[in-house]
C-alpha positions as CSV (number, residue, x, y, z in Angstrom):
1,X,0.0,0.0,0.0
2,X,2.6,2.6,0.9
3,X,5.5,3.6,-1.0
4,X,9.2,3.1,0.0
5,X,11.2,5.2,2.9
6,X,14.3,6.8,2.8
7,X,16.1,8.3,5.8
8,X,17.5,11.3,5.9
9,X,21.0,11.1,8.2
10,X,20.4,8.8,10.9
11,X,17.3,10.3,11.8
12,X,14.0,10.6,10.4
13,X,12.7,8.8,7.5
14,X,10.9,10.6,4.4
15,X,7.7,8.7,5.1
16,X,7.9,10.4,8.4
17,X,8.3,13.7,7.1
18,X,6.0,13.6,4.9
19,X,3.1,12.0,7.6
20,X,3.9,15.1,9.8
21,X,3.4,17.5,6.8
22,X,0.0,15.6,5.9
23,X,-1.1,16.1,9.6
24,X,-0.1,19.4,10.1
25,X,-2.4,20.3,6.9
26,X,-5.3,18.3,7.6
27,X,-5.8,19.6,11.4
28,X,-5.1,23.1,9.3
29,X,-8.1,22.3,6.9
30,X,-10.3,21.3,10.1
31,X,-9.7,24.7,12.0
32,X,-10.2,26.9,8.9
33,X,-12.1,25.0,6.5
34,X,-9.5,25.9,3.9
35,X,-10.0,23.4,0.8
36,X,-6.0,24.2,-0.6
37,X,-4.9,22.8,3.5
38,X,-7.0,19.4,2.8
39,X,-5.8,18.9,-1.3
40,X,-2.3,19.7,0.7
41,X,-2.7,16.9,3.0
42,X,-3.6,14.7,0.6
43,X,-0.9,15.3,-1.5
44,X,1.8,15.5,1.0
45,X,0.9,12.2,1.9
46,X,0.6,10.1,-1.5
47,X,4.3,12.1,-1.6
48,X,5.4,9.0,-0.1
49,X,2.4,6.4,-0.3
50,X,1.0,4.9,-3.2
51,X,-2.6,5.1,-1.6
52,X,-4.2,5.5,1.8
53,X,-4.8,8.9,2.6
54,X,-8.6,8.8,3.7
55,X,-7.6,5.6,6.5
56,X,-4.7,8.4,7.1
57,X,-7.6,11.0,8.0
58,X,-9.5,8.9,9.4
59,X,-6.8,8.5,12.2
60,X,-6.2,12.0,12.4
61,X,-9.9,12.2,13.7
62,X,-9.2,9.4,16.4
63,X,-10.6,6.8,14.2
64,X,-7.8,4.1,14.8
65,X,-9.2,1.2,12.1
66,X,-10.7,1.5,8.1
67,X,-13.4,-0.5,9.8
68,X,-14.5,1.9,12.1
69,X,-15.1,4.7,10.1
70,X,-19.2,5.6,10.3
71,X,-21.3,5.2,8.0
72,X,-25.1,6.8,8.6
73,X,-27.8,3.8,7.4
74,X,-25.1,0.7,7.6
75,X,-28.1,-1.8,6.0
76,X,-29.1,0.5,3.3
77,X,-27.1,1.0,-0.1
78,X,-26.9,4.1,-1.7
79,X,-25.8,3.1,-5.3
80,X,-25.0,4.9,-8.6
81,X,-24.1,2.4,-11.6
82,X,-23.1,3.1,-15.2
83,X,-22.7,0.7,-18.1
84,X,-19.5,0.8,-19.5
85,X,-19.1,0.0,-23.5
86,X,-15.6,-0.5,-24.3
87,X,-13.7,-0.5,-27.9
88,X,-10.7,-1.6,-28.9
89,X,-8.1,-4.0,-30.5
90,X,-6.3,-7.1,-29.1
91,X,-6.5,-8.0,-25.5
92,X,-8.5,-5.9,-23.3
93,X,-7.2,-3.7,-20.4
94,X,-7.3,-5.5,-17.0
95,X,-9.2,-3.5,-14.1
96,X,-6.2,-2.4,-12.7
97,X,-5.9,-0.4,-16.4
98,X,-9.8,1.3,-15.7
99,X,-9.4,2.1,-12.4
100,X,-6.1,4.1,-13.3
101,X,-8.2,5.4,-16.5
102,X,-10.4,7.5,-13.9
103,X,-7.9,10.1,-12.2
104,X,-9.8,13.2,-10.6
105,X,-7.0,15.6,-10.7
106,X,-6.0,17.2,-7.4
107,X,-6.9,21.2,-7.9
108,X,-6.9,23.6,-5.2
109,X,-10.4,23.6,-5.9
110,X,-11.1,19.9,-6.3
111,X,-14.4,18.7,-4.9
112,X,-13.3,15.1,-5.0
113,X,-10.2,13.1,-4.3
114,X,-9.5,9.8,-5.6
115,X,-7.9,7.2,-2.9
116,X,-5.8,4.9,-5.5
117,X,-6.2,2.0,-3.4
118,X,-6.6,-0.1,-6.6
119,X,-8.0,-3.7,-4.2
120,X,-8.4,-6.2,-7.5
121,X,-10.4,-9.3,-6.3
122,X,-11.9,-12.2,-8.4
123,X,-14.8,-14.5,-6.6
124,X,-17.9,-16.3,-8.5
125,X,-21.5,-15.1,-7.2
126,X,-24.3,-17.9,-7.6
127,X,-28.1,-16.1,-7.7
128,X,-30.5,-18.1,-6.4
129,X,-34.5,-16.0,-7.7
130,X,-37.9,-16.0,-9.4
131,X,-38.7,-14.5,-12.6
132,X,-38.3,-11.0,-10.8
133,X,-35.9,-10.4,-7.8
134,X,-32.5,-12.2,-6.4
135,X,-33.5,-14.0,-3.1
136,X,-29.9,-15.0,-2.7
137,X,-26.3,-14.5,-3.3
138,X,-24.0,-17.2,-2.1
139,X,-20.6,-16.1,-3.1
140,X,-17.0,-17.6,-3.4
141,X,-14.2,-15.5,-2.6
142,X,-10.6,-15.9,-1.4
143,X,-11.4,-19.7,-0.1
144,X,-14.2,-18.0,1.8
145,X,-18.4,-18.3,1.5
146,X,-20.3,-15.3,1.6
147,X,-24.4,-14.8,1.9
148,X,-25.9,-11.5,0.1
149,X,-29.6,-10.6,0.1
150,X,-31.1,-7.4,-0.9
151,X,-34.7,-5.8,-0.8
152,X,-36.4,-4.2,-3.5
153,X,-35.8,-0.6,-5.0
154,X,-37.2,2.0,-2.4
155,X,-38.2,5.7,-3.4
156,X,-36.1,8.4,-2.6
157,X,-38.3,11.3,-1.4
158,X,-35.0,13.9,-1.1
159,X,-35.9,16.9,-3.7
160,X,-32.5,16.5,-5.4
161,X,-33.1,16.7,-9.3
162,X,-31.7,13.6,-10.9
163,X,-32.6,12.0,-7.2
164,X,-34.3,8.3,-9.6
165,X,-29.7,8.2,-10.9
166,X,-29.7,6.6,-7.1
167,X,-30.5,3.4,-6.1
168,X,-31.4,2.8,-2.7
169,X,-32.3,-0.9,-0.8
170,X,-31.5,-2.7,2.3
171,X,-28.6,-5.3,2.0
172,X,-27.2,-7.8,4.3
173,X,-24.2,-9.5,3.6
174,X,-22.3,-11.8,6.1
175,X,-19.7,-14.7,5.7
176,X,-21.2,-18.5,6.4
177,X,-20.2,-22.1,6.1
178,X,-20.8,-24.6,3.4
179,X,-23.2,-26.0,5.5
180,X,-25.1,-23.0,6.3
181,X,-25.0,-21.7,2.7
182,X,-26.3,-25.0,1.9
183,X,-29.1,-24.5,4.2
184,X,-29.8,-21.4,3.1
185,X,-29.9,-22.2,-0.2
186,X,-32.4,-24.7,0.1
187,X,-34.5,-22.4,2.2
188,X,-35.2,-20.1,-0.4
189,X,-35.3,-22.5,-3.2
190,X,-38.8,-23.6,-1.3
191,X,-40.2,-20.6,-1.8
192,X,-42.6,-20.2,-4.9
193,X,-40.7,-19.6,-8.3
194,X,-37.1,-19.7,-6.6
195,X,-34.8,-21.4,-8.3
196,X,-31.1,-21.3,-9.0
197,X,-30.4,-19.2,-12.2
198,X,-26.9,-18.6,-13.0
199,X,-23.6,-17.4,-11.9
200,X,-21.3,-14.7,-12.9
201,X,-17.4,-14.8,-12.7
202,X,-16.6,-11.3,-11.4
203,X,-13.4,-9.2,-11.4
204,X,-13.4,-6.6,-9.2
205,X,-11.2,-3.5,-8.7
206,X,-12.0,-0.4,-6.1
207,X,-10.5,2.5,-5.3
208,X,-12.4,5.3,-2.6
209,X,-13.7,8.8,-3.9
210,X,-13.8,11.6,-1.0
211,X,-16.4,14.3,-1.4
212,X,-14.1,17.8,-0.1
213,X,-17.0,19.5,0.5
214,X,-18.7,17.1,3.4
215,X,-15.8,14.8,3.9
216,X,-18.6,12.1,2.7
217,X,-16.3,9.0,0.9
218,X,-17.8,6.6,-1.8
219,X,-16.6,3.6,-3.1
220,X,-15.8,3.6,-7.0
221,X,-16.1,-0.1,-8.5
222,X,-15.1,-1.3,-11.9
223,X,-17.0,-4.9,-12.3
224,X,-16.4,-6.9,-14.9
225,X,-19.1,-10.2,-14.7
226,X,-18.3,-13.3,-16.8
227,X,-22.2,-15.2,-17.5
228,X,-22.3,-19.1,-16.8
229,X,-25.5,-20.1,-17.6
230,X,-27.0,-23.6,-15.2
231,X,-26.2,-26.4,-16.4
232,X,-22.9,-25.4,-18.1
233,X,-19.0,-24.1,-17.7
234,X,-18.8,-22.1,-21.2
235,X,-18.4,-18.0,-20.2
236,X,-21.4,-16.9,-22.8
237,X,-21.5,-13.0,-21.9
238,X,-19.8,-10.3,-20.4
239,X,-21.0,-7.4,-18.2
240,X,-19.0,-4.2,-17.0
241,X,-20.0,-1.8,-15.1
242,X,-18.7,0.9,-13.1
243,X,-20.5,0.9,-9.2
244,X,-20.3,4.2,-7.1
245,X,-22.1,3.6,-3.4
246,X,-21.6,5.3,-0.4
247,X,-19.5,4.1,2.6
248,X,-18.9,6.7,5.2
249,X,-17.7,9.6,6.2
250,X,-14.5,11.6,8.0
251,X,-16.1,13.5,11.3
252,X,-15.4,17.0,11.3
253,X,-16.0,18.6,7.8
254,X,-17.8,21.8,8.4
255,X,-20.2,20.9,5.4
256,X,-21.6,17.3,7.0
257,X,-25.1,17.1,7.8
258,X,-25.3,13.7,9.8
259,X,-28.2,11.5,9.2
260,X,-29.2,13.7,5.9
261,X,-30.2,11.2,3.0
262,X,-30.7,14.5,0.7
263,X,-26.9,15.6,1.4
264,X,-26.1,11.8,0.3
265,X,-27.9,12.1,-2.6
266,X,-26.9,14.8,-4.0
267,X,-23.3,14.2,-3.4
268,X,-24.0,10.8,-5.8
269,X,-25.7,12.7,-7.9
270,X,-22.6,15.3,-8.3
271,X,-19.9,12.6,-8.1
272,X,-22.1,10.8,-11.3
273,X,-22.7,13.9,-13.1
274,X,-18.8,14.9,-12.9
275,X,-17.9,11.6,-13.6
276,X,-20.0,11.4,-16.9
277,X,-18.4,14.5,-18.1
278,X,-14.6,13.7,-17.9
279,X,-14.4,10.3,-18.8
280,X,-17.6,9.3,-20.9
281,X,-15.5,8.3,-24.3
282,X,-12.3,8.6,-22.6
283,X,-9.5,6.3,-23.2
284,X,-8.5,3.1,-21.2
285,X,-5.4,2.2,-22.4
286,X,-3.6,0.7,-25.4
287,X,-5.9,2.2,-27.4
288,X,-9.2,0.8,-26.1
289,X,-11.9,3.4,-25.1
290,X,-15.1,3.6,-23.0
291,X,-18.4,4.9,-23.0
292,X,-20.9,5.6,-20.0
293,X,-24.7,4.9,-20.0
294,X,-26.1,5.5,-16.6
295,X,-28.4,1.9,-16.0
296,X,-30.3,0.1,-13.4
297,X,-29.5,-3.3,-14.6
298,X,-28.7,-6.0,-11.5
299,X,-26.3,-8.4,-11.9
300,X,-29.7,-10.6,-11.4
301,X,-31.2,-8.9,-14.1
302,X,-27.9,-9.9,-16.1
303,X,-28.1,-13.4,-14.9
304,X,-31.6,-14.1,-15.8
305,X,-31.7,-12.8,-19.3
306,X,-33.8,-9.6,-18.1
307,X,-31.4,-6.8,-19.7
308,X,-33.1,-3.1,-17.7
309,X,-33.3,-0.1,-20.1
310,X,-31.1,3.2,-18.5
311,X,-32.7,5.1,-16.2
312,X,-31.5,8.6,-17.1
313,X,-29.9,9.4,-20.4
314,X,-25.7,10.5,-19.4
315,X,-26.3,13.4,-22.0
316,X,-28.9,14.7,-19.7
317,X,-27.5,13.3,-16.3
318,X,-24.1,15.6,-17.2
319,X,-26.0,18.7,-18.5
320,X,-28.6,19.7,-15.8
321,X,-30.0,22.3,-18.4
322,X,-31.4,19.8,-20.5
323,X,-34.7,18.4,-19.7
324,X,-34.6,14.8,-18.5
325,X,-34.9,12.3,-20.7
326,X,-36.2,8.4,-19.8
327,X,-35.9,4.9,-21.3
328,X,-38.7,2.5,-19.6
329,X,-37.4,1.0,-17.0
330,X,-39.2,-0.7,-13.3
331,X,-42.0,1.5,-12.3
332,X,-40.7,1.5,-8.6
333,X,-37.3,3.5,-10.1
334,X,-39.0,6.4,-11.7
335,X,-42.3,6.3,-9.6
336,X,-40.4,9.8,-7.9
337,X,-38.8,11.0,-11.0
């Protein structure tokens, strides 16, 4: 994660220097509010650290471990996804190459930071559903077993224009044993219309977004999901998508309203919007290229054959002076548009 030391005489090493010069601007930024202290911190630390500055701040407000930064509505997931269409010759980029692709320059004025954390995992999720909804996701990751389930779609009632971009539904996730993802398995396959319907191979590569102006953070997700239909082992399709959901928050950023679901909003709504503009048809690398449609596809809706429409057109998502323009979609997405 960090980046390599050097000492300078017999005393201090660079790293050292350099986490002194972070701290020193950060609790600079916290007394004044000052965006040039925080984009200073940040820099001053990836000086000498290839990623890592938000777990950095988040120590630097007596938060010792990643895992115990808050997060306001843990079992709800705030998400913003955009199909990615890519172009190019010969082998395509791995996720290391997108996540790299999307680098939110560091201005004085910048409203978000990028965290180049770059975690790359690869795990297999098996849905288990009925013609509608995923009941279940058991998936296999790292030589563990994991158990997903999500509720449906829920209005947003926040008046933040562009509010239907955001997905919001209750998800639990927990790690389990075979035997209890067995169980659960069969649990659900007893309900009516549940069956098993597919798995996806998925890469996965994140890196962490923080919002300057509330100190909110979000992860940014590049997916890339590999269909296996039942009853076979042939790959047969390929989804990518890029995933921005919310995930906490530093304490002590003059702009944070705590508990607000229309600050949260909006924030996604910005980071999409900002997002859209700089890199829809920007290039990957080696000469591939991508192109952003702002969707409300699943993974379910992947695995079942049920391809969704978009919900928002990017044109109008990135320029807020055109009128919105829709694709049918669910009714329970737009029902608040």
């Amino acid at each position: 994660m960090g980046g390599s030391c050097t000492y300078h005489g017999s005393s201090r090493s660079r790293c050292e220097v350099a986490r002194d010069t972070c701290a020193e601007s950060f609790r600079k930024f916290k007394r004044t509010g000052n965006l040039v202290d925080l984009v200073s911190a940040q820099r001053a630390f990836l000086a000498d650290n290839s990623a890592g500055f938000i777990a950095e701040f988040a120590k630097l407000s007596g938060i010792k471990r990643v895992e115990d930064i808050p997060k306001e509505f843990p079992e709800t997931e705030y998400e913003v996804k955009f199909d990615m269409q890519v172009s190019g010759n010969g082998k395509e980029p791995e996720i290391i190459a997108y996540l790299d692709a999307f680098d939110f320059p560091a201005s004085k004025a910048a409203r978000f930071l990028k965290d180049p954390a770059n975690n790359v995992s690869i795990g297999v999720n098996n849905f288990y559903g009925d013609g509608l909804d995923e009941r279940l996701v058991v998936i296999e990751k790292a030589g563990n077993l994991y158990l997903k389930e999500k509720g449906h779609v829920v209005l947003i009632d926040a008046p933040v224009q562009f509010r239907e971009a955001v997905i919001k539904r209750s998800e639990k996730r927990w790690q389990a044993s075979f035997e209890e993802a067995t169980k659960r398995a069969e649990e659900v396959c007893r309900e009516p219309g549940v069956s098993y319907r597919g798995k996806v191979r998925k890469e996965k590569g994140d890196v962490f977004i923080m919002d300057t102006s509330d100190g909110r953070i979000y992860s940014f997700t590049i997916t890339r999901a590999h269909l296996v239909k039942p009853g076979t082992i042939k790959e047969t399709d390929v989804q990518r998508q890029l995933e921005i959901e919310y995930a906490g928050y530093i304490p002590g950023f003059s702009g944070f309203q705590k508990d607000s679901e229309q600050q949260i909003v909006q924030g996604m709504v910005d980071l999409g919007k900002y997002t859209f503009a700089l890199y829809h048809n920007a290039p990957i690398a080696s000469g591939w290229r991508m192109n952003l449609e702002l969707t409300g596809e699943r993974k379910y809706d992947f695995v079942s054959g049920r391809r969704a429409g978009q919900i928002v057109k990017g044109e109008a998502l990135a320029l807020p002076l055109l009128p919105v323009q829709r694709k049918r979609v669910r009714a329970t997405v737009l029902a608040n548009g």
